[in-house]
N, C-alpha and C positions, 0 to 999 in steps of 0.2 A: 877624259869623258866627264866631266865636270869635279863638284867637292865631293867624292864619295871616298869614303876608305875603303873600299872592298867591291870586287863584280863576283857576282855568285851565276854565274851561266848554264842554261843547258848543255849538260853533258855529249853531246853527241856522237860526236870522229874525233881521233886522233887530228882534224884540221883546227880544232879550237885553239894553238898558240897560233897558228896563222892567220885566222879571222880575229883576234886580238890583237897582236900586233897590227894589223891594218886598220883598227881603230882607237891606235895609239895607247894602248894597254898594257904595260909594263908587266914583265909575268912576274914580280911578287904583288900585283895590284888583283891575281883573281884566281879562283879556285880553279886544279884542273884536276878532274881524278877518275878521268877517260879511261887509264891505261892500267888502275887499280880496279876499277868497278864497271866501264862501258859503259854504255848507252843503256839506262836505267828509265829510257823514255821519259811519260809523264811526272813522274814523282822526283826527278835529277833536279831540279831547282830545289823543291823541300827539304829535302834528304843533302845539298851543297848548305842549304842556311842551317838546319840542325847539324851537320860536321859542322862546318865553321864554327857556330858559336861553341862547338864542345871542346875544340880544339883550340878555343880561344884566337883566333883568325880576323875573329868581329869581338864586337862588345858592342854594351848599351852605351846607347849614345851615340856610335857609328852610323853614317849611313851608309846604304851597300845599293847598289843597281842587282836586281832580278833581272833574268833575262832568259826569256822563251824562245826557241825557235822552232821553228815547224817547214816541211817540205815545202819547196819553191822560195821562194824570198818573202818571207814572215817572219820576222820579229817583234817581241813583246817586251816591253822596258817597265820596272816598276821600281822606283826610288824609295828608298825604305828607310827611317829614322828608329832603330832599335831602341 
């Protein structure tokens, strides 16, 4: 999915390795932590980019894809240069 170090996605279902791998997404290439914290709704993006960089996952200077989804087939991409 292009030059990013990191996808930082919405948390949503336990199907987030599968809708990754279907868009060529290597599982050390993004966060997954469905199965420690759930569906954490609207704030799972913020709360993936504050883990990650606490956990050292990202750094400055990485870019990371954000990514939003929402009911029916909505997704939200936001390329981020930390």
């Amino acid at each position: 999915m292009g030059d990013v170090e990191y996808n930082i996605p919405h948390q949503a279902s336990r199907a987030l390795p599968l809708v990754m791998e279907k868009l060529g997404v290597a599982e050390n290439q993004y966060l997954n932590l469905v199965t420690d914290y759930g569906n954490m709704v609207s704030v799972s993006v913020p709360f993936g980019l504050a883990y990650s960089l606490d956990h050292g996952l990202v750094k400055e200077g990485d870019t990371v894809y954000l990514m939003g989804t929402a009911a029916g087939m909505t997704v939200n991409m936001l390329a981020l240069k930390l």
